[in-house]
N, C-alpha and C positions, 0 to 999 in steps of 0.2 A: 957164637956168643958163649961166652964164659962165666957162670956164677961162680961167686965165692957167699955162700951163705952164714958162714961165721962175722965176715967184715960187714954182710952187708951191701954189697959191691956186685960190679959186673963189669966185661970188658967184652966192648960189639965191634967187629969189624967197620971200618971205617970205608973201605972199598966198597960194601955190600950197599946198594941203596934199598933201603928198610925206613918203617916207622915202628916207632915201640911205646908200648904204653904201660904205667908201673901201678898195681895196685895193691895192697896189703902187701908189698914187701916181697909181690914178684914180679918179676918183669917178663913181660908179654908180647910177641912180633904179632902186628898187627897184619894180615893176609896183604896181599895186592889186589888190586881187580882182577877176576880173572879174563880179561883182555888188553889187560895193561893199562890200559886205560879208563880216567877217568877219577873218580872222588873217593877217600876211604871217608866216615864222617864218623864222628865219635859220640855219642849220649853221657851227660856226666847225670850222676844223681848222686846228693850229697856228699857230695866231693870228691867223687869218684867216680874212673870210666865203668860205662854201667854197658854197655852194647856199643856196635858199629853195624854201620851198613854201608854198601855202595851205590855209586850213583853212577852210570856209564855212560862214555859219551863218544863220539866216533866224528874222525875228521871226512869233508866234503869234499874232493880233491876235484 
């Protein structure tokens, strides 16, 4: 991930599978699950991502 804080701007690998989330004007990778699996979920408050959490879930084979 690349800032450019003058423009404003960023540039994210496109290869990488990420979530990211932008608040006041920085941009933030949002963790994985740590088992890969599973939900990241996000909290907005006032217009804004305020928290996450995960939710894990595991396949039955």
């Amino acid at each position: 991930m690349d800032v450019n804080i003058e423009r404003m701007t960023a540039n994210i690998d496109l290869m990488e599978n990420a979530v990211y989330a932008v608040r006041d004007g920085k941009l933030l990778r949002v963790p994985t699950p740590p088992d890969g699996f599973g939900k990241q979920i996000i909290e907005w408050e006032h217009g804004k991502p305020l928290k996450g959490k995960y939710e894990s879930s595991f396949k039955i084979k």
